[in-house]
LOMARTOR-592469 format. One line per 10 residues: their letters; for each residue y, z negated, x negated of C-alpha. Coordinates in steps of 0.5 Angstrom, whole numbers, plus 500, padded with zeros to 3 digits. Example, Ala and Ser with C-alpha at 12.3 -4.5 7.8 and 13.67 -1.06 7.14 Angstrom:
% LOMARTOR-592469
as> 491:484:475; 498:486:473
END
This chain:
% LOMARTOR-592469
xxxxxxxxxx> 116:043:509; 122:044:506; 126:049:510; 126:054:504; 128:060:508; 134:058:510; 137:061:503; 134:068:506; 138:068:512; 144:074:513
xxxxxxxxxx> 150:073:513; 152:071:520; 145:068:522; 146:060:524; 140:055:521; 140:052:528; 142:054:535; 145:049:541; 142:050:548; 146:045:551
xxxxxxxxxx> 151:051:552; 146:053:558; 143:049:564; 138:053:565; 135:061:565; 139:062:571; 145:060:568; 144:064:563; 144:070:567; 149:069:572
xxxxxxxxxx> 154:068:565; 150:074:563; 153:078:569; 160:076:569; 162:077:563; 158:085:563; 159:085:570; 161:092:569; 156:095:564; 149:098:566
xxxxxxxxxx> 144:092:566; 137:097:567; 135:103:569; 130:107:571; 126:114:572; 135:116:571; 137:110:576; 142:106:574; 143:098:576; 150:094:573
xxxxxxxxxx> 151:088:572; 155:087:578; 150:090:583; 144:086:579; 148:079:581; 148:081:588; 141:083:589; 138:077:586; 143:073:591; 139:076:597
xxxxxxxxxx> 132:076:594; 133:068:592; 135:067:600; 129:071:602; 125:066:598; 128:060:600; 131:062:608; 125:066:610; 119:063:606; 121:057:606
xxxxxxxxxx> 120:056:598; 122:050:594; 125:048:587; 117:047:583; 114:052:587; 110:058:584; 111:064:585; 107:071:583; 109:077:581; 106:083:580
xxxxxxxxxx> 108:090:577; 110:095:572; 116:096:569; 121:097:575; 128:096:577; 125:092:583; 122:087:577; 128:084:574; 132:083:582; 126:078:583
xxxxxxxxxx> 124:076:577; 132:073:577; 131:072:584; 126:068:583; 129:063:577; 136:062:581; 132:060:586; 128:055:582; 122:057:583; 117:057:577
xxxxxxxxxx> 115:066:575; 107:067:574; 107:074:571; 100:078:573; 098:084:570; 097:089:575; 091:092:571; 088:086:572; 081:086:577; 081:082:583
xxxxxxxxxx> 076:076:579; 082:076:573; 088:076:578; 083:070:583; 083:066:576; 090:067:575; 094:066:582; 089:061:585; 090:056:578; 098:056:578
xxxxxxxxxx> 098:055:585; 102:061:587; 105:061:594; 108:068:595; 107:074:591; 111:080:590; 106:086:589; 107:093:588; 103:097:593; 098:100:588
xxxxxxxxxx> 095:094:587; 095:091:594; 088:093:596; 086:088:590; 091:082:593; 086:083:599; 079:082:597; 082:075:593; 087:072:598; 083:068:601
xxxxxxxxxx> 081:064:595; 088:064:594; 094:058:595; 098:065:597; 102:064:605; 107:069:603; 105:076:601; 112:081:599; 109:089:599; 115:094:595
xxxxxxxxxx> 113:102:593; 114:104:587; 121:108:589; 124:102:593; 130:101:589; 131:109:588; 136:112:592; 134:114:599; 132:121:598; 129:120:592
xxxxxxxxxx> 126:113:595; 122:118:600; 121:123:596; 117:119:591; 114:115:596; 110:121:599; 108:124:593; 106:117:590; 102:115:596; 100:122:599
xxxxxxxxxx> 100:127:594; 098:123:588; 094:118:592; 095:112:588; 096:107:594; 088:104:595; 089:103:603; 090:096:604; 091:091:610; 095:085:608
xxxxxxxxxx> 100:080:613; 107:082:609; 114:082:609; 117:090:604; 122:089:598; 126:094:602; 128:089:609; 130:083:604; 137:085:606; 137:085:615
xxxxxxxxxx> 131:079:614; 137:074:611; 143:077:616; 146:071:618; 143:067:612; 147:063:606; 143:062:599; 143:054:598; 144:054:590; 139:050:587
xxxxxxxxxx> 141:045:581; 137:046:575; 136:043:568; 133:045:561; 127:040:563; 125:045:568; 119:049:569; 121:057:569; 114:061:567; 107:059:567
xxxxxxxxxx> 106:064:563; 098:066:563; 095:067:555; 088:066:552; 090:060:548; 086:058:544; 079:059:547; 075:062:553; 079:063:560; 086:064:561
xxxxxxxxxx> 090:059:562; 097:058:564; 103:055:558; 108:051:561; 114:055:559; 121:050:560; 129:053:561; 130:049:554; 124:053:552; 127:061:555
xxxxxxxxxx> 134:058:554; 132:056:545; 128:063:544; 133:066:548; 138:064:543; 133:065:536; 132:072:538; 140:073:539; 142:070:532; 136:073:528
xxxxxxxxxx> 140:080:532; 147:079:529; 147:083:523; 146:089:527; 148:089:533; 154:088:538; 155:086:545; 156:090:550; 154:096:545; 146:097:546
xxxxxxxxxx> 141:101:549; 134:098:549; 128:102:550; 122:098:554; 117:101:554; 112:094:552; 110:092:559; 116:086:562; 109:081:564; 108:080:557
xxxxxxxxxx> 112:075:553; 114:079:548; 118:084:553; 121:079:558; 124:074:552; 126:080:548; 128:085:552; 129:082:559; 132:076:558; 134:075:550
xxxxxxxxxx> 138:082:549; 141:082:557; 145:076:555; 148:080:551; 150:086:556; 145:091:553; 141:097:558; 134:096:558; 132:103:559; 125:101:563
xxxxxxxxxx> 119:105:561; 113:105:567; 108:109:564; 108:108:557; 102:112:556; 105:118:558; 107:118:551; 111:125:552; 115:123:558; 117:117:553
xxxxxxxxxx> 119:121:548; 124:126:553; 127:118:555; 128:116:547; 132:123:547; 135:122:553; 137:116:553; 139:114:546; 138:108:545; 140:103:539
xxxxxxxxxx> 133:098:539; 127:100:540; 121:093:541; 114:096:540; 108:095:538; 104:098:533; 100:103:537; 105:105:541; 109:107:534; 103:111:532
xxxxxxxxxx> 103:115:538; 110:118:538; 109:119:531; 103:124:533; 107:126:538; 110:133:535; 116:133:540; 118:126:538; 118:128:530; 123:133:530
xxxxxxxxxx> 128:129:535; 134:126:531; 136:119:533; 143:117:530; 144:112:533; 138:108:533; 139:101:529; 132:098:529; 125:098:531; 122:092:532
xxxxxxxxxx> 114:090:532; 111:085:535; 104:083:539; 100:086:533; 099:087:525; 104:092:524; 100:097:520; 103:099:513; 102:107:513; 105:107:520
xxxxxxxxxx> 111:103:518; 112:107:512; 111:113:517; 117:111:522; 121:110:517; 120:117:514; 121:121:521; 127:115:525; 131:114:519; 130:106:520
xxxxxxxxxx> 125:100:519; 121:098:523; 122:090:523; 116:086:524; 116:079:528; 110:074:529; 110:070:536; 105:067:540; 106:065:548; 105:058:547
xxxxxxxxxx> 112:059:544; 115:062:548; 113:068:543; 118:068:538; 117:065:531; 119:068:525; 121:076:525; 124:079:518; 132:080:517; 135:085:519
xxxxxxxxxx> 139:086:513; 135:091:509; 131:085:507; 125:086:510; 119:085:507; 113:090:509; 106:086:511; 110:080:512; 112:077:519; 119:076:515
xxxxxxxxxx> 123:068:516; 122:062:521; 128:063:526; 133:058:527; 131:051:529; 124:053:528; 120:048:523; 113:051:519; 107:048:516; 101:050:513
xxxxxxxxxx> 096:044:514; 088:045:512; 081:044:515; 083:036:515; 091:037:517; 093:036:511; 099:040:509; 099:045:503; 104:047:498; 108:054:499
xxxxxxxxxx> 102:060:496; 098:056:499; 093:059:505; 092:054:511; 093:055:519; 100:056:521; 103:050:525; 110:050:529; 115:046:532; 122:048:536
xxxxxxxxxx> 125:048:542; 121:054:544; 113:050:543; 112:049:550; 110:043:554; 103:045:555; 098:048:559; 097:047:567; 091:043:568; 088:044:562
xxxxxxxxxx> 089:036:558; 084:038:554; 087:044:552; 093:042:551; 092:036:545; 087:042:542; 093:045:540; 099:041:541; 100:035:538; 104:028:540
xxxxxxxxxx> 110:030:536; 110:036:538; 107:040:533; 104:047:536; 098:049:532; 097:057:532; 089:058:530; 093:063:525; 092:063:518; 098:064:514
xxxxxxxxxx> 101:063:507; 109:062:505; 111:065:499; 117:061:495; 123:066:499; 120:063:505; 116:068:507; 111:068:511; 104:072:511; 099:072:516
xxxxxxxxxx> 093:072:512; 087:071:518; 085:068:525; 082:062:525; 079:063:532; 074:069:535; 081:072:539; 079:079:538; 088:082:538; 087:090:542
xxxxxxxxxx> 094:093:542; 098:086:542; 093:083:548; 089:077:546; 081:078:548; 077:071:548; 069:073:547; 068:067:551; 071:070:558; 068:077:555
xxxxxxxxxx> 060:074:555; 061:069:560; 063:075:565; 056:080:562; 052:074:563; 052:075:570; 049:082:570; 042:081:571; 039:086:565; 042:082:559
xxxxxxxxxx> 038:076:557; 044:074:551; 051:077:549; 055:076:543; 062:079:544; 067:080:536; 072:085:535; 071:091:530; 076:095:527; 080:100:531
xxxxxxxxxx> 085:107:528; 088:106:535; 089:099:537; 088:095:532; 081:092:534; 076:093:540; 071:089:543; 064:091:541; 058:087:544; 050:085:542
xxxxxxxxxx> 045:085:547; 039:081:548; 037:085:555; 032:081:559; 028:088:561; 028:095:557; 031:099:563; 038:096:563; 042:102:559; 049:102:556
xxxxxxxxxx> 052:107:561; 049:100:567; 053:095:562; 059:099:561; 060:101:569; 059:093:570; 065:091:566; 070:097:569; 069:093:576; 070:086:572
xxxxxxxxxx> 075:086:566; 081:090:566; 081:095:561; 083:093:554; 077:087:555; 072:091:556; 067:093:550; 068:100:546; 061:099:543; 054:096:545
xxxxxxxxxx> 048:094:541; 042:093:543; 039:087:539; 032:083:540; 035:077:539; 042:074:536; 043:069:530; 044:063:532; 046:055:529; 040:050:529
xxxxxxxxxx> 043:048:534; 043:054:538; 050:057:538; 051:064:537; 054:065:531; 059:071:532; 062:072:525; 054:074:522; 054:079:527; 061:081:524
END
């Protein structure tokens, strides 16, 4: 397709990007922290880390990994957490030591983080200790020799660190007892006395992330994320940002969890290149304490998805705040609702800029300008060096205004999924086209529209549920002959999972299936309303057929 768009670029937003100015992520860091070596790179809960000291520390964290554990280039390593401080010293650890990230959900239950650790074949892992007890039970099913335990106020100030300790710990009693072999975040610096980082030598063509999403279908499965794939979008995001901000300049409220693509390119990697603060929200449900932080830090950029917008805005305190100096709120992760958009810009005073990503993409594929262009109910323009096409049932492109499934390609499109061939051509063609399973059309300005899905994928506040994990796992409950998982329309978040059951004897009760799936599925997976049914419609060829029973 023709790059029609182009003509709507703002000003100051380049039609390409060059990546070549980069040799890596870690590259892009240290220049990162050179240049705004001054400057406050994150904070949290009123703790402050520069630029400066965030160099520093990952230093020591590479050497532990590489000195201590004895870690090599290509080795994966897992990380468990919030949105800390301790996450981006070993997130930036980790990549200059040129080990590959696997990001896992800490709300994950032991068998979602068994899958995951076991299928990118983790060999350490840095896990806060609130969920060291679910690390226990799935270890030894695990490729994991190396385990790195950190508390929740490790890289606060010693007595604030002691304080927060206790009461997380002894007071609020949200450290499940755990017995595991493991080193502490807190003896990095006396475990590398006497030892010297070996710097590692890095290309673009190397692997950074195996970054875990549904894809396409059933199970979660780990996309290949390169250094050029990072480095692209990094450099995508920073020119779609030119309009409205300056280097050094910006504030930045994280509130969306830093293990989901959509934070850690956006905010953790993208904007930190530019010398900007990322405010790190732990607890974004406590949607009070979050409104305090906005007021509090007043912040320039805000990343969101729908639902959390929805909730400051119900928030009584939040709607009288001013907020002068913020200059955009973008969206991403889920359909932006109208009313909410249309409601944020009467109480803020800004627009609320919806974007459209996929993790296969490291996410970032299109995102409306930031010029006062935008256009509501659009995910806006492809960013630079992104090319788009809309094909049908048969892969044949389609004219602009016509609806078909959405196809990428760019230095963003990942180089597959691990250990997953299969999958991999499903999705990725052989001259690197990324089908979306999306179903979009483009409007003569360029902009685009995503009209449907063409997969089962229900979308529950940004995050991707696959009906096929969801079945798979209830089927292993002895009182439910059939399941058929869909998503159903949700005020709050979009979708939520409802199921049909065909039990296999009349006692089996909701509360019985509802308990089952809390021990098993993380909390947005599982289902929101059950159906008892005698039987579920089905093919002739006996496939369960889902969008019926929609």
């Amino acid at each position: 397709m023709e790059r029609i768009w182009l003509k709507n670029y703002p000003k100051g937003v380049a039609h390409d990007i060059n990546t070549a100015k980069y040799n890596s992520v870690a590259d892009v860091f240290k220049q990162a922290c050179k240049t705004h070596a001054s400057l406050i790179a994150f904070t949290n809960m009123g703790v402050k880390l520069s630029y400066n000291d965030l160099d520093s520390r990952t230093v020591e964290l590479a050497t532990f990994f590489q000195k201590v554990w004895g870690l090599k280039k290509g080795d994966a390593i897992a990380i468990q957490m919030p949105n800390l401080l301790q996450y981006p010293i070993v997130l930036f650890g980790a990549l200059r030591a040129g080990l590959v990230v696997v990001n896992v959900n800490p709300l994950y239950t032991p068998r979602e983080m068994q899958f995951q650790l076991k299928d990118s074949g983790a060999k350490g892992i840095v896990i806060l200790a609130n969920f060291a007890s679910k690390l226990q039970e799935v270890l030894h099913e695990t490729n994991i020799k190396n385990v790195m335990v950190t508390e929740l106020g490790d890289s606060f100030p010693p007595l604030k660190r002691v304080i927060t300790n206790f009461v997380v710990k002894k007071i609020k009693k949200m450290v499940p007892h755990y017995s595991l072999e493991h080193s502490t975040f807190l003896e990095v610096p006396e475990k590398i006395k006497g030892l010297n980082f070996d710097e590692v030598p890095l290309s673009l063509q190397d692997t950074a992330f195996y970054q875990y999403t549904g894809g396409t279908t059933g199970v979660s499965k780990g996309a290949i994320l390169t250094h050029e794939n990072i480095v692209a979008n990094l450099e995508q995001i920073s020119e779609v940002m030119n309009p409205k901000l300056r280097d050094g300049h910006e504030v930045i409220i994280t509130a969306l969890p830093l293990y989901h693509i959509f934070s850690l390119t956006v905010n953790c990697l993208g904007l930190f290149k530019r010398g900007m603060t990322n405010v790190l929200i732990t607890n974004p449900r406590d949607i009070l304490a979050l409104a305090k932080e906005i007021n509090k830090s007043k912040p320039t950029v805000l990343t969101v998805v729908s639902t959390l917008l929805g909730a400051l805005l119900e928030n009584e305190k939040f709607k009288k705040m001013k907020m002068p100096n913020l200059k955009v709120s973008v969206a991403g992760g889920m359909a932006l609702k109208g009313a909410v958009a249309i409601k944020w810009k009467e109480v803020t005073g800004t627009s609320v800029i919806e974007g459209y990503g996929l993790t296969e993409a490291s996410p970032v594929v299109a995102v409306n300008p930031l010029d006062g262009t935008d256009k509501l109910g659009t995910i806006g323009l492809p960013i630079p060096s992104t090319e788009i096409k809309i094909i049908d049932e048969e892969g044949k492109e389609l004219p602009v205004g016509e609806a078909g499934e959405l196809c990428v390609k760019g230095p963003q499109v990942m180089k597959g999924y691990l250990n997953q061939p299969g999958e991999t051509k499903q999705v990725l063609s052989s001259d690197g086209w990324l089908r979306t399973g999306d179903m979009a059309v483009m409007g003569p300005d360029g902009f685009l529209k995503i009209v449907d899905r063409k997969k089962d994928m229900i979308l529950v506040s940004g995050f991707n549920v696959y009906p096929n994990e969801v079945e798979e796992v209830l089927m292993h409950h002895p009182g439910i002959a059939e399941v058929a998982a869909i998503g159903i329309p949700d005020h709050h978040s979009g979708e939520v999972v409802k199921i049909f059951v065909v039990p296999r004897n009349p006692s089996v009760t909701k509360e019985e299936i509802m308990e089952y799936a809390k021990k098993e599925l993380t909390g947005y997976k599982r289902p929101k309303e059950i159906e008892f049914r005698k039987e579920l419609p089905k093919t002739n060829v006996g496939k369960i057929l889902r969008r019926a029973l929609k």
